[in-house]
N, C-alpha and C positions, 0 to 999 in steps of 0.2 A: 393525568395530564398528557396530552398530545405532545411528541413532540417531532419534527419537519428534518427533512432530510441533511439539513444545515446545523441542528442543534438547536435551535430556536424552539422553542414552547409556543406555541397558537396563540397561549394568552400576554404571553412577553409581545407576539408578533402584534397582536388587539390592541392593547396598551402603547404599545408606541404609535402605530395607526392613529389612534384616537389623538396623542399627542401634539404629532404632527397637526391633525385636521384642526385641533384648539386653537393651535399656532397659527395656522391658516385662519379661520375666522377674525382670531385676534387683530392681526395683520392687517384684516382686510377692514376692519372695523376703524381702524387707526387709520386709513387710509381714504373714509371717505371723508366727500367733502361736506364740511358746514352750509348749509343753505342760511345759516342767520346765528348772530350772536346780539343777545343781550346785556346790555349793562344795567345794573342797576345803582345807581346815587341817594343814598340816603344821607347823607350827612352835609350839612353846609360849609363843612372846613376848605380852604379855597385848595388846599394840597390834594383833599380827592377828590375834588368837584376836576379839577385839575388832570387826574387821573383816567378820570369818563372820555376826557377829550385825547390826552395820550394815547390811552387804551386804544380808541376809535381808528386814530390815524395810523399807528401801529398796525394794529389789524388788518384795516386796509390795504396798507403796502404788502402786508405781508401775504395776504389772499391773491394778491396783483399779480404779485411775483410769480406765484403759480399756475398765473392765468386762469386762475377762480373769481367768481364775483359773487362779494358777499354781502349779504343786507347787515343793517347794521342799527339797533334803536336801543337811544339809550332812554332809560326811564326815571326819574325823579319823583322818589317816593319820603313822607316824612318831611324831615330838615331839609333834605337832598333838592324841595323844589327851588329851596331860593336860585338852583342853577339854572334855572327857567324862570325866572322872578325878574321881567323886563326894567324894574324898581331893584330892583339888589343886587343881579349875578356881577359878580367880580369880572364876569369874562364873556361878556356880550360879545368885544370881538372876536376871539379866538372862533367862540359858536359861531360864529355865522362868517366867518373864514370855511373854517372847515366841512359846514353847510353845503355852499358853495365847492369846494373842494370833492366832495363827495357825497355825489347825485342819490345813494341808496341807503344815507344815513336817516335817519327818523330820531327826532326830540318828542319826546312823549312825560306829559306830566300827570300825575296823580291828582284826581276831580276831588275826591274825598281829604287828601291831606293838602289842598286849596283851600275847600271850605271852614277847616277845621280853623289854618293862620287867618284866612278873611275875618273870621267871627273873634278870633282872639285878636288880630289888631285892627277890629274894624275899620277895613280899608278893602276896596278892589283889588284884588291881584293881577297885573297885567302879566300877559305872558311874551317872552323873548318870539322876532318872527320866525315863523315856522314850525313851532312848537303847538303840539296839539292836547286836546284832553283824553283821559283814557279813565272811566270809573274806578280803579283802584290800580294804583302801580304793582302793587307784589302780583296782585290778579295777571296783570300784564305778562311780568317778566314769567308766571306757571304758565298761560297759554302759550307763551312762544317757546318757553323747553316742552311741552306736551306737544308740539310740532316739530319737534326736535331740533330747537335752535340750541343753541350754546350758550350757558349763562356764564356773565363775568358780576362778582360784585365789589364795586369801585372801591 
């Protein structure tokens, strides 16, 4: 083993080197910024349907406050569509407050767990405005973290 004029050994010097730089990456990795964060709503309990919208506006502010702008889409997949169920959601207004409220929000519902409640309560599913179809919600929420958004699940 080498050792430096100081007393240090090359490889104690390497190892801490490397330390530092991990530290560095980490840091730097923590620090960037989100370009999108997903939510996902699978359940139709009105506490986390409840949550999607919390979550949402939280967020928001809190990306603001950084002088970040962040996309923001939440997805209703399973149980979770009745929060997009123009016929059911508990919280028509709050969505389309917060809609309005925040221009880079997206409602995005599940085409497939649509058809699944259409065919069990045979009936049309209307959907809340501004809310769109997306062929499979979990599909969704993987494309938008393989773009490296941020998942939350409500």
């Amino acid at each position: 083993m080498t050792t430096l004029s100081n007393g240090l050994s090359r490889r104690g010097l390497l190892a801490g080197a490397s330390i530092l730089t991990a530290g560095g990456a980490a840091a730097a990795k923590e620090d960037r910024l989100v370009d999108g964060v997903v939510i996902l709503v699978d359940s139709n309990e009105p506490y986390v349907m409840g949550h999607a919208i919390s979550y949402s506006a939280n967020l928001a502010r809190h990306f603001a406050d950084r002088g970040a702008k962040l996309l923001i889409e939440v997805v209703a997949n399973g149980k979770g569509i009745e929060l997009f169920r123009a016929d059911k959601t508990p919280l028509a207004e709050p969505l389309a407050t917060l809609r309005q409220s925040l221009p880079n929000l997206t409602y995005s519902m599940c085409a497939s767990s649509k058809l699944i409640a259409e065919a069990k309560e045979q009936v049309s599913i209307p959907l809340i405005s501004g809310a769109s179809l997306v062929p499979f919600g979990i599909g969704r929420a993987v494309d938008l973290q393989l773009k490296g958004w941020a998942y939350v699940h409500a």
